[in-house]
N, C-alpha and C positions, 0 to 999 in steps of 0.2 A: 300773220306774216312774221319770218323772223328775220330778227335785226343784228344776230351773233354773238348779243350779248345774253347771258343767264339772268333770267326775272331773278328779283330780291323775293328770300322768304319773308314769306307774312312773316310777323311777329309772332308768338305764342302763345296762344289765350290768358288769363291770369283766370287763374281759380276763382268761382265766383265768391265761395264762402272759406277763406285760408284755414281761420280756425277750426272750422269741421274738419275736416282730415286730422287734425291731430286728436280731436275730442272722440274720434270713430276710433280711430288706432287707438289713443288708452282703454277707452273700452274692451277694445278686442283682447286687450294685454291682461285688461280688469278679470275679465271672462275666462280666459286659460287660466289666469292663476286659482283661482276660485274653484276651478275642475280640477285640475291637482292636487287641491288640499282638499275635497272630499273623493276623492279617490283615497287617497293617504290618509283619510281617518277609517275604512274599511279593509285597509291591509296591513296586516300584522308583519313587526320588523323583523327582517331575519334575526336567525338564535346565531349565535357565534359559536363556532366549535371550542368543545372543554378543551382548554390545553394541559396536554398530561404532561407529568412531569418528565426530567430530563432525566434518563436511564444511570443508575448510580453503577460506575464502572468499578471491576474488583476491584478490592482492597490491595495495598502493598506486599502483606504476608502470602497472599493468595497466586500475585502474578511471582513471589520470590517463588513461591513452590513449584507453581506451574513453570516456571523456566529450570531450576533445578532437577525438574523430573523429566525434560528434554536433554539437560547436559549429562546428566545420568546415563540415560542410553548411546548417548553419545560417547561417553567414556569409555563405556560395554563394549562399542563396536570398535573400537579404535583399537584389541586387541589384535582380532582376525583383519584387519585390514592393516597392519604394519606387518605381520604375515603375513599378507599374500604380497604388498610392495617387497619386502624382504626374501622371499618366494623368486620373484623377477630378478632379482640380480644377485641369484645362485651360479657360478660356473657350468658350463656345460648346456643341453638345451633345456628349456623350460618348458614343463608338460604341461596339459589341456588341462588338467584340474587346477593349475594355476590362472589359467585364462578363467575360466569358470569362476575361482576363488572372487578373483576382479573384480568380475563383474557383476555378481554379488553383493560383496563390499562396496562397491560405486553406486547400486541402486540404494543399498538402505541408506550410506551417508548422505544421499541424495536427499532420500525421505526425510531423515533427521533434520537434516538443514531446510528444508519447504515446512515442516513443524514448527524450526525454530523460528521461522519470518514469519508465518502467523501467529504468534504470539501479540494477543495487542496488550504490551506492558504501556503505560504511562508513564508510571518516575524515571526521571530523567537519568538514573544512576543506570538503572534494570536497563533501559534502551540503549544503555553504552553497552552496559555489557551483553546485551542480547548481539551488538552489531560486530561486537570483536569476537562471540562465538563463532557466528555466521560465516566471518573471515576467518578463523580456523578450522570450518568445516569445508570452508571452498579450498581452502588449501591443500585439505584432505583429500577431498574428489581430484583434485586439479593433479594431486601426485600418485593417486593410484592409474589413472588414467594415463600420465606420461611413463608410467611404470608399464604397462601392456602397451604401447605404443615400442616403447626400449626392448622390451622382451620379445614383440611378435611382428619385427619388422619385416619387410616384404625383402628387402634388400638390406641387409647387415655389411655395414663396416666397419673399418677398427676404432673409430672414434667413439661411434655410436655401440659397439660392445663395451669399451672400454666406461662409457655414462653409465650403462647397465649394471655392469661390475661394480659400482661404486652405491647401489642402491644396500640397504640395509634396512628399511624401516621409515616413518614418516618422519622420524627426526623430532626436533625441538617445540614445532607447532601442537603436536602433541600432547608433550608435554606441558605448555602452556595453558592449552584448554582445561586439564587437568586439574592444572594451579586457579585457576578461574572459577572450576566447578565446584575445587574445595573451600574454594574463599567467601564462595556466594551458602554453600550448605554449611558452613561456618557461622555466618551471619543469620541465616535461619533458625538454627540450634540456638545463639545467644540474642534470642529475639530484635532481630533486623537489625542490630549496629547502632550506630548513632540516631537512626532515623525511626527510634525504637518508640518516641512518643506521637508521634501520625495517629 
């Protein structure tokens, strides 16, 4: 019969023997480990891989050369490419062998300058001056480009003739690069400059 109220749980048995369960569990603990280390006397420790050594990056004289033998051709090209900008801003119209010229000159200073960013120089002198090439070559591209843009516009007006008119050549970047290219084959020829004992 019920009375509403929930019967009281029994109480919980108590274990009859406490210590056995733990004397059981170290064992069993005893027993894994004991498997483990004869497992681990049957297997041989991995070998660690050789470490090779760290790849010894060119030398100084070797990245001057290699940079010098890109501003070299860069030098080269910068002849027929202030001729064809100077080309552009000739009076009168400007022929298709000049477009052509352009574009020409726009691919190889292209090429020159993707050359000279792969360069991986290290010393910190070489990296300056590989970045201030780079920036006198984009300069290059940048003003042959606005050279055919000036020359072969869809619609010409007097302003935009008159920028034309005024084109002559890459100007002073140029010559810059020049100053840069001689100063570094300088330093090649009188064995690296100061940094001659590296």
């Amino acid at each position: 019969m019920r009375t509403g109220t929930a019967p009281d749980r029994p109480a919980p048995r108590a274990a009859p023997w406490p210590g056995v369960r733990r004397w059981l569990a170290a064992g069993r603990l005893l027993a894994v480990v004991r498997q483990f280390s004869a497992v681990g006397a049957h297997v041989r420790p991995l070998l660690r891989p050789h470490r090779r050594p760290a790849p010894v990056g060119p030398s100084r004289p070797d990245e001057l050369r290699a940079l010098v033998a890109v501003l070299d051709e860069a030098v080269a090209a910068q002849r027929p490419a202030d001729e064809a900008v100077a080309a552009c801003g000739e009076p009168g119209p400007v022929s298709r062998g000049t477009a052509r010229d352009c574009g020409l000159q726009s691919i190889t200073v292209h090429r020159l300058r993707t050359r000279l960013q792969d360069l991986r120089t290290t010393d910190p002198d070489l990296v300056a001056a590989q970045a201030r090439a780079a920036r006198l070559l984009a300069y290059d591209l940048w003003m042959l480009r606005a050279s055919m843009n000036l020359a072969f516009t869809v619609r010409p007006v007097d302003r935009t003739e008159a920028a034309r008119l005024r084109l002559n050549g890459l100007g002073r970047p140029a010559d810059d690069l020049r100053r840069l290219r001689d100063t570094l084959r300088a330093e090649l020829r009188d064995g690296w400059g100061p940094l001659q004992d590296r």
